[in-house]
C-alpha positions as CSV (number, residue, x, y, z in Angstrom):
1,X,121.4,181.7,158.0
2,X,120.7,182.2,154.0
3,X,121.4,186.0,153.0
4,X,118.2,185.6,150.9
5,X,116.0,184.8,153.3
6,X,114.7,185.8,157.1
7,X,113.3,183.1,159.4
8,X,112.9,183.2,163.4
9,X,113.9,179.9,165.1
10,X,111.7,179.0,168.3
11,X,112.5,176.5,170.6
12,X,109.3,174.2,172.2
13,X,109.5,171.4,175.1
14,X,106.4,170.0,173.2
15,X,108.4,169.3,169.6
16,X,109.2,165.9,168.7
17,X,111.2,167.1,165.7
18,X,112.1,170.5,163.4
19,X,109.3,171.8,161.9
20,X,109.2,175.1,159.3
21,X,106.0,176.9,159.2
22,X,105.6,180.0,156.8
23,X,102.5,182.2,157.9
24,X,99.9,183.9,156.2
25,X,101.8,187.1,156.2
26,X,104.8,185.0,154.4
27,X,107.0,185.2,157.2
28,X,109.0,181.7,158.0
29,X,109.6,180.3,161.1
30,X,111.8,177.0,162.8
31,X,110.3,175.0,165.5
32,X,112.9,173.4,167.5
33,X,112.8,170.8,170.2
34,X,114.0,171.9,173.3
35,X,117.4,169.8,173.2
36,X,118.1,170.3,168.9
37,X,120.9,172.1,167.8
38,X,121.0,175.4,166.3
39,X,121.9,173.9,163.4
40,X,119.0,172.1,162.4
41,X,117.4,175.0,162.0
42,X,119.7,176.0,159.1
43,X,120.0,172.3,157.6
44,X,116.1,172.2,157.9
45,X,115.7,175.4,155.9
46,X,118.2,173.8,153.1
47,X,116.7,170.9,152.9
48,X,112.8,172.2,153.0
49,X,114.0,175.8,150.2
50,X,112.0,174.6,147.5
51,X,108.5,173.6,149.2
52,X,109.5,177.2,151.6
53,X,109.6,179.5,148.3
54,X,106.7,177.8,147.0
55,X,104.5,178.6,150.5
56,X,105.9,181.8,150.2
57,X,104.8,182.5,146.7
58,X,101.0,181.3,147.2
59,X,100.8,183.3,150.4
60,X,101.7,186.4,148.7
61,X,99.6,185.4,146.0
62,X,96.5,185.0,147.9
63,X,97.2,188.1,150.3
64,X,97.4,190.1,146.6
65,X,93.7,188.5,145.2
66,X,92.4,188.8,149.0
67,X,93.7,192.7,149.1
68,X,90.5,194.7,150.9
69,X,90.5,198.7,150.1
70,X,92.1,200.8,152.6
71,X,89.9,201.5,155.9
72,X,87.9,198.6,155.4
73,X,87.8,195.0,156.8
74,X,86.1,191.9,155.0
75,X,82.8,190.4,156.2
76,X,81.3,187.6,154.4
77,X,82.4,188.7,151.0
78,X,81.3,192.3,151.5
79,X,83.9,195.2,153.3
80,X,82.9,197.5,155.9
81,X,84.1,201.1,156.2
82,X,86.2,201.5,159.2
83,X,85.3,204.7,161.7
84,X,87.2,205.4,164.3
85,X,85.9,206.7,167.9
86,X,87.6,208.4,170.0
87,X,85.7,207.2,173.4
88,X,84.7,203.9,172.2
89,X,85.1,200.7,174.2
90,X,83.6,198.5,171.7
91,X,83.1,197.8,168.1
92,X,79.5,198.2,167.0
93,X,77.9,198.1,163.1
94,X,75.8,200.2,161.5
95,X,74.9,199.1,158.0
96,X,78.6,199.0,155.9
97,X,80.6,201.2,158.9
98,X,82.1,199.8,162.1
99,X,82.7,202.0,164.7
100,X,85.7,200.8,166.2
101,X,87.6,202.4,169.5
102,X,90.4,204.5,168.2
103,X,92.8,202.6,170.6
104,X,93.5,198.8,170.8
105,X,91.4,199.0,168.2
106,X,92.9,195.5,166.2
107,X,92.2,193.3,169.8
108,X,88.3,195.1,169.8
109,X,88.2,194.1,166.2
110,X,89.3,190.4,166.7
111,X,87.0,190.5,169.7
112,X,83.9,191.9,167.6
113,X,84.9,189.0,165.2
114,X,84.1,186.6,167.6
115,X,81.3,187.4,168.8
116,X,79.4,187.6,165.2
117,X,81.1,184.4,164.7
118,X,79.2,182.6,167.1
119,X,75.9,184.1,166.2
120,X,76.3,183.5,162.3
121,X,77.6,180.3,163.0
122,X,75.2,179.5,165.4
123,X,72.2,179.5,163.5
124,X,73.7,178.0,160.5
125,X,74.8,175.4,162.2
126,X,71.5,175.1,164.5
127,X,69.6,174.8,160.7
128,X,72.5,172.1,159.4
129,X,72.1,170.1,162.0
130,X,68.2,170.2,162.2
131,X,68.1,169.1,158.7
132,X,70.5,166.3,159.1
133,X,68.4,165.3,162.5
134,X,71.5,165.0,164.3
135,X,72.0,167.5,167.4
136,X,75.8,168.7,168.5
137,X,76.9,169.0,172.1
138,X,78.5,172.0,171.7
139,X,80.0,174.8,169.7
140,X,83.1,176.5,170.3
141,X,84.9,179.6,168.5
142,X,88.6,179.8,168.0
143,X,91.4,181.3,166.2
144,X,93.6,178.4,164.5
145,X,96.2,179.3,162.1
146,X,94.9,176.1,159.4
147,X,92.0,174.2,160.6
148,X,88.9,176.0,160.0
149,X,86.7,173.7,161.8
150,X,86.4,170.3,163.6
151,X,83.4,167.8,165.1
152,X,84.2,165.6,167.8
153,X,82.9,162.0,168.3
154,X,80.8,163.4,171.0
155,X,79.4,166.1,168.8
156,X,81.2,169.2,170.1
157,X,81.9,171.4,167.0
158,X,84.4,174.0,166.9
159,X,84.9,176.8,164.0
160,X,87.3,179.1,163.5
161,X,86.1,183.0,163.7
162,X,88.0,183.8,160.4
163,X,86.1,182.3,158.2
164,X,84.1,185.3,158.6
165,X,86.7,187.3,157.0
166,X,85.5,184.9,153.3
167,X,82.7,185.0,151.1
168,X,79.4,183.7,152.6
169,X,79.4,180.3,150.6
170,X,82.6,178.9,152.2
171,X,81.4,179.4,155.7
172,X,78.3,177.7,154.6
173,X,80.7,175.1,153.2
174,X,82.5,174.8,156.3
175,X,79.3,174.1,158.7
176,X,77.5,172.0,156.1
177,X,81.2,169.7,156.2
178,X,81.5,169.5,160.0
179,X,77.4,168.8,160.6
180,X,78.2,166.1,158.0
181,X,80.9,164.6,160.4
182,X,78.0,163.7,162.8
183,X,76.2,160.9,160.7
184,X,79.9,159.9,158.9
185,X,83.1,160.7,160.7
186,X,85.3,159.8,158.2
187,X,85.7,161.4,154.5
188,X,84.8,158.3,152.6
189,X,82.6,158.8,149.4
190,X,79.6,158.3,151.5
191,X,80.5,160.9,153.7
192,X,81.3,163.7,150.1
193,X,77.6,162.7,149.1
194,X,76.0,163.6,151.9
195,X,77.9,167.0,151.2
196,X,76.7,167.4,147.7
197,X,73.4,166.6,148.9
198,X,73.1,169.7,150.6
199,X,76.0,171.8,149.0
200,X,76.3,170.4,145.6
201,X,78.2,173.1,144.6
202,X,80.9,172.2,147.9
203,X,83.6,172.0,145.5
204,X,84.0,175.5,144.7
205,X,83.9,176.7,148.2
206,X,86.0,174.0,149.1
207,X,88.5,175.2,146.5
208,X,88.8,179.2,147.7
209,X,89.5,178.0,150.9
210,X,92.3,175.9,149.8
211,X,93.9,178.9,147.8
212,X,93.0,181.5,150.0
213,X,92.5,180.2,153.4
214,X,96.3,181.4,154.7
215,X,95.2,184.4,153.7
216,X,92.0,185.3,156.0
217,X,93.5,187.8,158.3
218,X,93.0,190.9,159.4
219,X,94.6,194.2,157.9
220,X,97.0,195.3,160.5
221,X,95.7,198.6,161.6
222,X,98.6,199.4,164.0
């Protein structure tokens, strides 16, 4: 293992092949197939350094321009104060403070999280989809590490819940580019007008997300 730099290896019956992954927080890590030698581990990290060092760079870079005041969390381009309960069972809002449950209080938080995602992106999507006259199956809320959002062929559209943690205008983006997907699957230029129809300004959101996306998490409150 290089001196200079800390990586987990992880072993999966699903790989096909070695895989590096560095995470939003910067830290690296080697997907192995079951059956791979140690080795490639070490020979994959060699061979990958200079694309690793530059992941590793932009993630510390966005985490730095993402960087939300101490006891506060991000919420659609605003930050709310952070109270802790003693008591509490659940997170609840009340105007710029969330009252959070002094214990497990980063699982309530992801929880809360959730749950406003599927209401804000709900109705957004309810109004997208209106517009475009072209109804989805269903909607389902996840937690993804790079895919923000997807529409099937049969119109079931999934989101990720941390898009809530960017400004307003990329989640807008985001719904407005999956909705899209239900009169043109594919991303061919028909498909990026019918975006700039109704977002002409998609580019901008589009680009945040590509800089910052890795780093929409949550503060660790541990």
């Amino acid at each position: 293992m290089p001196a200079d730099l800390d990586y987990t290896v992880r072993r999966s019956t699903r790989a096909r092949r070695v895989r590096v992954r560095v995470d939003p927080d910067a830290s690296v890590e080697v997907v192995l197939p079951d059956r791979a030698p140690q080795r490639e581990a070490a020979l994959a990290i060699k061979e990958l350094r200079p694309w690793i060092d530059r992941r590793i760079a932009e993630a510390n870079a966005a985490r730095e321009r993402l960087l939300t005041p101490p006891g506060t969390v991000p919420f659609l381009g605003a930050h709310l104060n952070l109270r802790h309960d003693e008591g509490r069972t659940r997170v609840h809002r009340k105007g710029d403070e969330l009252h959070v449950p002094a214990r497990n209080t980063q699982e309530s938080l992801e929880r809360w999280y959730r749950a406003q995602a599927r209401v804000h992106i709900g109705a957004r999507l309810d109004h997208a989809t209106q517009a475009l006259d072209r109804p989805y199956t269903r909607l389902t809320i996840r937690n993804q590490r790079t895919r923000w959002g997807s529409c099937s062929a049969t119109g079931a559209m999934s989101f990720n819940w941390r898009l809530l943690l960017a400004p307003e205008p990329v989640l807008d983006y985001v719904i407005w580019h999956e909705a899209c997907h239900l009169v043109v699957m594919d991303h061919s230029k028909r498909f990026w007008t019918l975006v700039e129809r109704h977002v002409p300004a998609y580019r901008e959101p589009r680009r945040w997300l590509r800089r910052n996306g890795a780093a929409l998490v949550l503060p660790d409150l541990a």
